[in-house]
C-alpha positions in Angstrom: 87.5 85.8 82.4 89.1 86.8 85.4 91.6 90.1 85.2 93.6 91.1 87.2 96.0 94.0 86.9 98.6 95.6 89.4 100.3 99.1 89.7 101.7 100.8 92.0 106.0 99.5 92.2 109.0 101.2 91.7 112.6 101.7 93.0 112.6 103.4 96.4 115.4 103.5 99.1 115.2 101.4 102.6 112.4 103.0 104.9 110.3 104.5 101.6 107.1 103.8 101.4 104.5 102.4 98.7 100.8 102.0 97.2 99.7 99.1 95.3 97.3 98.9 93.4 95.3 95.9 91.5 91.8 96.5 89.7 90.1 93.2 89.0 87.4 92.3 86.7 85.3 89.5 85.3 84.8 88.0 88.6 82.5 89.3 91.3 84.7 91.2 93.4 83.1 91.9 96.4 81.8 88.3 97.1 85.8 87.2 97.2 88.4 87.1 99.4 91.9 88.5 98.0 95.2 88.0 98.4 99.0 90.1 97.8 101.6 87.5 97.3 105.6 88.2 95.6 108.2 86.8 94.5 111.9 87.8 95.0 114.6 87.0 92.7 115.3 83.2 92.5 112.9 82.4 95.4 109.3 81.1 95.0 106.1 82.2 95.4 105.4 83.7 98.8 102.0 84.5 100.5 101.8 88.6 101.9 98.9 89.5 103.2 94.8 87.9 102.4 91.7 90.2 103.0 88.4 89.2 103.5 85.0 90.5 101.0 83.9 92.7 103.0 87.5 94.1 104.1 86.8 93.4 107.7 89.4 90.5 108.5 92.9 90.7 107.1 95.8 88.5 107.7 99.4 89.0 107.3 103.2 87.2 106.8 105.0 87.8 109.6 107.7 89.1 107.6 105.6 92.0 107.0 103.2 92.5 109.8 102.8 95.8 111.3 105.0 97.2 108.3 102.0 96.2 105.4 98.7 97.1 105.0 96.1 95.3 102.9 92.4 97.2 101.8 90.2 97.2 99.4 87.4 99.4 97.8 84.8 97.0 96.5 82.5 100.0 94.5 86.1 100.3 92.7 86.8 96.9 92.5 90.3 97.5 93.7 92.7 95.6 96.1 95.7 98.5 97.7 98.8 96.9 99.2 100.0 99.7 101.6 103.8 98.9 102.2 105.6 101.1 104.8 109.2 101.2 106.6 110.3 98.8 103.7 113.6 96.8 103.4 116.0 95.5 100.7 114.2 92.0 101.5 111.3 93.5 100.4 112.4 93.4 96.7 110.2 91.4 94.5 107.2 91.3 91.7 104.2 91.4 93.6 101.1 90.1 92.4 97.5 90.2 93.6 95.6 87.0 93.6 91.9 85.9 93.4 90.6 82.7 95.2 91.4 80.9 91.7 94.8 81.5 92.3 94.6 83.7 89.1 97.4 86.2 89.1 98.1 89.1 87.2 101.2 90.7 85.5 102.8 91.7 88.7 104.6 95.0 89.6 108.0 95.4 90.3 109.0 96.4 94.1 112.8 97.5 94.3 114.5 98.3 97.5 117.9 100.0 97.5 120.1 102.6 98.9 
């Protein structure tokens, strides 16, 4: 059974910074790509950032390019979300996502002054 589990949020002013964190199981990690996506409040589901197995290739939203980092650690079996120079739009669950689509219980992101 696929698990998936983020950490990582909390409440931090506009320009803060924060780490995700989302430690997968029952799945062979390192043989997947993985993805961030979030949702705000009353919005869908939108895609953040996707990296590939191996780490090598990562793509990103343009809403958070050059602010958000993805990475991965594949002996740990853990998928980071680095999210710098962030913004009230930021605010939103984020979840990590395997190629299933499987998500897990999310953690909370909240931007405000």
């Amino acid at each position: 059974e696929v698990r998936l589990v983020e950490s990582g949020g909390g409440l931090v002013q506009p320009g803060g910074s924060l780490r995700l964190s989302c430690v997968a199981s029952g799945f062979t990690f390192n043989t997947n790509a993985m993805s961030w996506v979030r949702q705000a409040p009353g919005k869908g589901l939108e895609w953040v950032s996707t990296i590939s197995d191996g780490g090598s290739n990562t793509h990103y939203a343009d809403s958070v390019k050059g602010r958000f980092t993805i990475s991965r650690d594949n002996a740990k079996k853990t998928l980071y979300l680095q999210l710098n120079n962030l913004k009230t739009e930021d605010t939103a669950m984020y979840y990590c996502q395997s190629p299933d689509s499987t998500r897990g219980q999310g953690t909370q992101v909240t931007i405000s002054s």
